[in-house]
TORKOL-4160 file (C-alpha; in steps of 0.2 Angstrom, whole numbers, padded with zeros to 4 digits, m for minus):
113
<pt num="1" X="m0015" Y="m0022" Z="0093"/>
<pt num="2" X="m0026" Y="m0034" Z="0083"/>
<pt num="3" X="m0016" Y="m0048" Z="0072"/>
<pt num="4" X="m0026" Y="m0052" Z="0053"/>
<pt num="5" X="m0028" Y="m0069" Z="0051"/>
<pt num="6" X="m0013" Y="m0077" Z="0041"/>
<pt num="7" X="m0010" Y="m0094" Z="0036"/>
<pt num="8" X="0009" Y="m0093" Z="0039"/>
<pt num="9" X="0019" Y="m0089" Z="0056"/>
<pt num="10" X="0030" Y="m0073" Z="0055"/>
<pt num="11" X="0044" Y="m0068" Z="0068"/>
<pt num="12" X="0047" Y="m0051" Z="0070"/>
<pt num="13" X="0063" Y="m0042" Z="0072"/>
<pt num="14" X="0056" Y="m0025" Z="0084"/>
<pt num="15" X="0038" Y="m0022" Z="0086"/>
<pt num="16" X="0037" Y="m0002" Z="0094"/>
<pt num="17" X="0016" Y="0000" Z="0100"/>
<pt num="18" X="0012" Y="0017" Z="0108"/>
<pt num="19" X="m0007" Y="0013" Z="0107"/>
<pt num="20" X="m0019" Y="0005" Z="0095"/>
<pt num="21" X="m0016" Y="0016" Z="0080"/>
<pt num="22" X="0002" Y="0019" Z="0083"/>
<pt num="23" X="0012" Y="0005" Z="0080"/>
<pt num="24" X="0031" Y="0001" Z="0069"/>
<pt num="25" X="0038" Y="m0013" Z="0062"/>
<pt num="26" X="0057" Y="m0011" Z="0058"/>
<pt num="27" X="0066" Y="m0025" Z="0051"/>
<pt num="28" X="0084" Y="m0026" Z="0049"/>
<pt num="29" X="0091" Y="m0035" Z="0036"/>
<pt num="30" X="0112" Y="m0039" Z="0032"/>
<pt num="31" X="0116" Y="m0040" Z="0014"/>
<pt num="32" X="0127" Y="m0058" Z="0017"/>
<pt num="33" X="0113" Y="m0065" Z="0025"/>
<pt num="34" X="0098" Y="m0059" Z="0014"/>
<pt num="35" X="0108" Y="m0065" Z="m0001"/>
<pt num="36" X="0111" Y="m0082" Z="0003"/>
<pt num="37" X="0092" Y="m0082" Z="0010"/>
<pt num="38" X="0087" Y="m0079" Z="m0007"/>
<pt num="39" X="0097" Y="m0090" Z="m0016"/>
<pt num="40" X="0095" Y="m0105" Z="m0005"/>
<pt num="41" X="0075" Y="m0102" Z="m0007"/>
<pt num="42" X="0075" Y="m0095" Z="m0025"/>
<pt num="43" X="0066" Y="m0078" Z="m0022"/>
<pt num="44" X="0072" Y="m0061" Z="m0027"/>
<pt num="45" X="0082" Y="m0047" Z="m0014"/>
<pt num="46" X="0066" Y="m0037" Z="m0018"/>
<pt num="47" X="0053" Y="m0050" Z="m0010"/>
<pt num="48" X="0066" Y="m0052" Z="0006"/>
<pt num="49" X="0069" Y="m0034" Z="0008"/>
<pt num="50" X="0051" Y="m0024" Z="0002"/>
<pt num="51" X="0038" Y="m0038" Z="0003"/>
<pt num="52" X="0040" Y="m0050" Z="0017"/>
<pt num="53" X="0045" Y="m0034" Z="0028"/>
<pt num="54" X="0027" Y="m0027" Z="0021"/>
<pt num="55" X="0018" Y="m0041" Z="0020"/>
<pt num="56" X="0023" Y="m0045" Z="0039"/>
<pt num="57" X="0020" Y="m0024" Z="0045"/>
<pt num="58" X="0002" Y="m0025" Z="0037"/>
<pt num="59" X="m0004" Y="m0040" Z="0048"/>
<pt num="60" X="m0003" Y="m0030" Z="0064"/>
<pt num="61" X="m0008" Y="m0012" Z="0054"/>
<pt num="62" X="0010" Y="m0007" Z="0056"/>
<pt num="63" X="0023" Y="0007" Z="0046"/>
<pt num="64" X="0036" Y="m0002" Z="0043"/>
<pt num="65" X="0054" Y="0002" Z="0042"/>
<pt num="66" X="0069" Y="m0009" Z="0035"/>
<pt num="67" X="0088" Y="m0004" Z="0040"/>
<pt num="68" X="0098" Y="m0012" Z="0028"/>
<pt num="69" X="0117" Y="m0017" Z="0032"/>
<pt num="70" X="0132" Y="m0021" Z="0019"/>
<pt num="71" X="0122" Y="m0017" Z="0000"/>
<pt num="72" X="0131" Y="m0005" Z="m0010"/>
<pt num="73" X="0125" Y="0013" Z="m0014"/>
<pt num="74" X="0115" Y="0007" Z="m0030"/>
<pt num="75" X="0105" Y="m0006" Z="m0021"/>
<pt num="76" X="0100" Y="0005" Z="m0007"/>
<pt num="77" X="0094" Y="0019" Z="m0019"/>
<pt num="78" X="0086" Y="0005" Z="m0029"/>
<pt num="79" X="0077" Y="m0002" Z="m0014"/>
<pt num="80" X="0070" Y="0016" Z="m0006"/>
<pt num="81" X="0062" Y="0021" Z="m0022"/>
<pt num="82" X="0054" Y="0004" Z="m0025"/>
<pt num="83" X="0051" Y="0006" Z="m0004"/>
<pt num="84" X="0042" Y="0023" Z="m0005"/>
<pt num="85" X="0032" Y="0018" Z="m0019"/>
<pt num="86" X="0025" Y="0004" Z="m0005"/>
<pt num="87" X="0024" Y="0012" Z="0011"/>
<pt num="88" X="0039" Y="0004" Z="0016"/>
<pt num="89" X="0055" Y="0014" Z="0022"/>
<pt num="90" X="0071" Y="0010" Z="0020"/>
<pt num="91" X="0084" Y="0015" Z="0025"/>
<pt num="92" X="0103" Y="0013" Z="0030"/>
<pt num="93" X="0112" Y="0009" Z="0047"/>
<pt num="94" X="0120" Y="0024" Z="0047"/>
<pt num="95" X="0106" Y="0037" Z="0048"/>
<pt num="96" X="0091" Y="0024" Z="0051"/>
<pt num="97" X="0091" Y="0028" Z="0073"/>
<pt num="98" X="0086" Y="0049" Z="0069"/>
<pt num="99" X="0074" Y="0046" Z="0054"/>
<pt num="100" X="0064" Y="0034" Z="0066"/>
<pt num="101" X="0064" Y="0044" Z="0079"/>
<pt num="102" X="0058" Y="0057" Z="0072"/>
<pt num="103" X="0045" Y="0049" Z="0066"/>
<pt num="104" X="0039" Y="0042" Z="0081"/>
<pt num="105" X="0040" Y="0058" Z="0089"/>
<pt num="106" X="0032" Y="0067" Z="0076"/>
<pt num="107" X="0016" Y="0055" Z="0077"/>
<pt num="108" X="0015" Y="0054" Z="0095"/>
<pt num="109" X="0013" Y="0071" Z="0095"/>
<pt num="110" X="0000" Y="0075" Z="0081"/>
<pt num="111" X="m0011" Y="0063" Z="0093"/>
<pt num="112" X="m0008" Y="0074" Z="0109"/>
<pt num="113" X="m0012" Y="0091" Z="0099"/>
């Protein structure tokens, strides 16, 4: 795994590496925290949820996957479109454990074939 230079330090939440071109980043974020995190520090539920995760997945070259907890219907929906549209997954903590699964399989097998 090779880390791009950045100015800041990030924590990760889980870091899954099957080998140098296989690697996730899934962060998991709860909608009482996240929403005091953004008030207390003036930034947006966007930036906490989409960009940070992104911007954190993309120094170590990795596809990254939020599971969110507690945020109504609208804001999810909300969220995985404007996810998609950045190669950032979101998705709930009810189904988040099969879609990631899947896609690990599914990619650990298109490099064995």
């Amino acid at each position: 795994m090779n880390f791009k230079a950045s100015a800041e330090t990030y924590e990760y939440d889980i870091v899954l590496c099957f080998g140098k071109n296989i690697i996730y980043q899934i962060e998991c974020k709860d909608y009482s925290t996240v929403s005091e995190d953004a008030k207390s520090d003036n930034t947006s539920l966007r930036n906490k949820v989409i960009f940070q995760p992104k911007d954190k997945a993309s120094l170590i070259n990795a596809k990254c996957y939020v599971v969110l907890k507690g945020f109504s219907q609208k804001l999810l929906t909300e969220f995985e479109a404007f996810g998609k549209a950045r190669d950032v997954t979101i998705l709930d903590e009810s189904r988040y454990l099969d879609v990631i699964k899947k896609d690990i399989m599914t990619k650990l097998l298109e490099n064995i074939i």
